[in-house]
N, C-alpha and C positions, 0 to 999 in steps of 0.2 A: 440658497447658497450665495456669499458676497465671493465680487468676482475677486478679495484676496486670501479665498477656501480655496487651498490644495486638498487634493485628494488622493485617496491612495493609489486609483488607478495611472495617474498622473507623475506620483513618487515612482511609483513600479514601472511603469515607460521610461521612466530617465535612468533609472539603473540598468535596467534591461538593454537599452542599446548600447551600452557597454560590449562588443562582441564578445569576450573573455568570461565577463559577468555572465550573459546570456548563456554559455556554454555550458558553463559550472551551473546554471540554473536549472538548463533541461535535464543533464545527469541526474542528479534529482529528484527529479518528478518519478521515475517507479518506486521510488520507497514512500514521497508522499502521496501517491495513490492507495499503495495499499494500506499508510496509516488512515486515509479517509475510510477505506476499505474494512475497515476492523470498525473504526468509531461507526460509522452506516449497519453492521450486523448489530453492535453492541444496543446502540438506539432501536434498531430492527425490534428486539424484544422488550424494549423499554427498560432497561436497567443502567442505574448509573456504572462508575467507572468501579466503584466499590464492589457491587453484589456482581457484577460481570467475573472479575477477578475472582472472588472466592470459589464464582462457580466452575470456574475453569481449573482451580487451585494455585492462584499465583496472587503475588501480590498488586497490591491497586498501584505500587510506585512502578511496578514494572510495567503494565497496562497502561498509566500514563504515557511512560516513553514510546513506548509503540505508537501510542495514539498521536504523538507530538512529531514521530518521525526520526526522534533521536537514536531511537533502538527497531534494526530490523529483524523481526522475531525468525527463529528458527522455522526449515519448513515442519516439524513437528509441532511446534508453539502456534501456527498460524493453523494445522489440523485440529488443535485442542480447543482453537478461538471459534475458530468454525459450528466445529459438534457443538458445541455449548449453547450455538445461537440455531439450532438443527442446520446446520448447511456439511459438504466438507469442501474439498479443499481440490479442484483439477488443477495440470499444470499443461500445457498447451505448448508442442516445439513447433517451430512453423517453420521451413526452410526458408532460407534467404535466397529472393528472385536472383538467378545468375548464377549461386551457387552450388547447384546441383544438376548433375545432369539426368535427364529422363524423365519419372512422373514421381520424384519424391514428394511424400504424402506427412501431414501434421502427424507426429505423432500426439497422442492424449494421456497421459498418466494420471491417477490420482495418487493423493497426498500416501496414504498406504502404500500404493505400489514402489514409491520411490522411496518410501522408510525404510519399509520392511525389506528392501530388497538387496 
């Protein structure tokens, strides 16, 4: 690399201290987890963007945007994406240190339990 190669990590540092930028960027980050999230199951069985979709019954545009981050799937659609690749789907509440008094405890739900309920 010539020392007049920017690089991406370099670009992404100078926006990022941005205070405002950085702020809006961390927001963010749970929806583009869980798009890595779905694209990691979907690879997990080795299936492109196409046969994942069918198998779930959705479209491969829709499964795109999930996958990009643009669109964050319902939690029903993210049960569907799961089973497909055999997994399902828990959700995890975890109290906030400070704001609880006593010995409040995680609750755990899965994907089921908060559908159907």
């Amino acid at each position: 690399m010539s020392a007049n190669t920017i690089t991406w990590d370099s670009i992404r540092d100078e926006i990022l201290s941005d205070p405002q930028v950085k702020a809006e960027y961390d927001a963010l980050s749970p929806e583009f987890e869980l798009a890595r999230a779905v694209i990691t199951l979907r690879e997990g069985i080795g299936l492109t963007q196409r046969e994942f979709a069918a198998k779930v019954g959705m479209k491969q545009s829709q499964l795109a945007r999930i996958e990009s981050g643009k669109q964050t799937p319902k939690l029903k659609t993210l049960a569907k994406l799961a089973a497909a690749a055999g997994y399902e789907v828990e959700v995890n509440l975890v109290p906030v240190e400070g704001e609880h008094e006593g010995n409040a405890k995680p609750l755990r739900l899965t994907a089921n339990e908060l559908v159907n309920s």
